[in-house]
N, C-alpha and C positions, 0 to 999 in steps of 0.2 A: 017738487020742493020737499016733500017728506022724506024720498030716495037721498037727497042730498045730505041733509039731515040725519038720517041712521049713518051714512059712510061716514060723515066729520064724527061720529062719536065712536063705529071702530075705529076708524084711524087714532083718534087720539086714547080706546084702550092698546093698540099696539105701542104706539109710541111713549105710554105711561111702561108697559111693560117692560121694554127694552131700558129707557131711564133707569127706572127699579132696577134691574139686575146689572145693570153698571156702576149703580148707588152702591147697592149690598156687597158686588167687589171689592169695591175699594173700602168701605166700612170694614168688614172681613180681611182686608191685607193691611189696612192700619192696627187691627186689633192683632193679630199675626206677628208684624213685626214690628209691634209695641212688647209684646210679652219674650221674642227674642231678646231685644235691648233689654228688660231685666233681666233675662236667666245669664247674660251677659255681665250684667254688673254686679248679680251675684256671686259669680263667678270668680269674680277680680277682686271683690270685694273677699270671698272664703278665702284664697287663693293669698291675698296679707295676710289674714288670719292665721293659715295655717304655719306660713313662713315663721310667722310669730310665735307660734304654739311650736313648732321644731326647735327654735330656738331656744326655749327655755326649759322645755321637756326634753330635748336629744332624743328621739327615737331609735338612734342607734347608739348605741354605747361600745367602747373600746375601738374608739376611733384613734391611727395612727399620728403622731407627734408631726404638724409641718415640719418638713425641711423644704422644699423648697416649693414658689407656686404653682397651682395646680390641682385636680380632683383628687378626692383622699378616698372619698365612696357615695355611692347611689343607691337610694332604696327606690323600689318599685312597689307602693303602697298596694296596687290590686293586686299582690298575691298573701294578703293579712299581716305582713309584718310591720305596720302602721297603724292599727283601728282607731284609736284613741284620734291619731289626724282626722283620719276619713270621718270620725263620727263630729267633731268638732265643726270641721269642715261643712259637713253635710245640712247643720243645723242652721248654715248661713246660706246653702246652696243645696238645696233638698233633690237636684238633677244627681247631684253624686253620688247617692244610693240608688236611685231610678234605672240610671242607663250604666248598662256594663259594658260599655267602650272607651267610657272617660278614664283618662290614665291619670295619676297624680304621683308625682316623683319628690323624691327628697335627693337633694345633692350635696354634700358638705366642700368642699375645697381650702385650699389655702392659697392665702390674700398675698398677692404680689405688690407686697408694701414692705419697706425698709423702716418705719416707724411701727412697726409691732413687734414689741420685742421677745412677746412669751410666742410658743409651739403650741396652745392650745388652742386659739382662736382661730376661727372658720369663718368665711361668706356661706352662710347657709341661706339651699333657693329651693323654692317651692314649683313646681312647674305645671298645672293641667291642662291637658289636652283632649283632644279626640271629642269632644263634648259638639249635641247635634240639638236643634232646638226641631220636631217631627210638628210639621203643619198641622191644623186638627181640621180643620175643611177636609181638605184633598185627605187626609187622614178616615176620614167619615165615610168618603166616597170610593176608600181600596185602595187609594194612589200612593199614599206612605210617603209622599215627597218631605223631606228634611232641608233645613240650613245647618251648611256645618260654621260652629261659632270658631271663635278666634283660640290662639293658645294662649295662656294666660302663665307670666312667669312672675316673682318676687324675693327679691335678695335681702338679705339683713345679716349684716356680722354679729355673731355670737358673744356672746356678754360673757365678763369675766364672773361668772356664778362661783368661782372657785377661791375667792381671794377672804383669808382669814382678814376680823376684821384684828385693826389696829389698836390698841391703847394707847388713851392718851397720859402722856408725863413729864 
């Protein structure tokens, strides 16, 4: 009777065991990709930000007059001719000074609309990509496994910043 007794109690430290580390799994892959989903919506969320911030600040200046629709020019923010974006940006999504594989683009174009009648206004789009959320588990353990996150694009046409104001008479 007492033999019986010692076996029902390892058994049931094995079987607490294995529970445990199936528990701690899944705790660990909820917390995992719970913190992807925010650097996600960080992301999207910088990502109007910045679209916003091009558009009001121009990061490129002596941009070509529309004539007809279509791209006018593209910046490629990681080689420094954007900081003012990327630091902006950053402060909403702190991954884009972190990892140096996230690309962030500016794009200006012109709008294939018949109701615009001035040459200066633009569909300005903000675009980041390449952005990796790296496990910290398997990260711990040498494995370096990542998810790579989604691209993240947002358009806004360009505001007439240019128009003297009128007097009224």
């Amino acid at each position: 009777m007492n033999m019986s007794l010692h076996r029902q109690k390892g058994t049931s430290l094995v079987e607490m065991a294995l529970v445990l580390v199936l528990f701690l799994v899944i705790i660990f892959a909820v917390i995992e990709f719970s913190i992807a989903i925010v650097r996600s919506a960080q992301l999207a969320e910088a990502t109007r930000n910045g679209v916003r911030y091009a558009v009001v600040n121009d990061p490129l200046t002596g941009l070509s007059a529309c004539t007809s629709a279509g791209v006018v020019a593209t910046i490629n923010c990681d080689s420094g001719s954007c900081p003012d974006l990327i630091e902006r940006m950053a402060g909403i999504a702190p991954i884009i000074n972190i990892q140096d594989d996230i690309n962030v683009e500016v794009e200006y174009a012109c709008p294939d609309s018949t109701y615009i009648e001035r040459n200066d206004i633009y569909l300005v789009t903000v675009t980041v990509s390449g952005a990796k959320h790296y496990l910290t588990v398997p990260g711990i353990l040498g494995w370096g496994l990542a998810i790579n996150l989604q691209s993240f694009r947002s358009t806004k046409i360009s505001e007439d910043l240019h128009t003297a104001a009128v007097s009224g008479g």
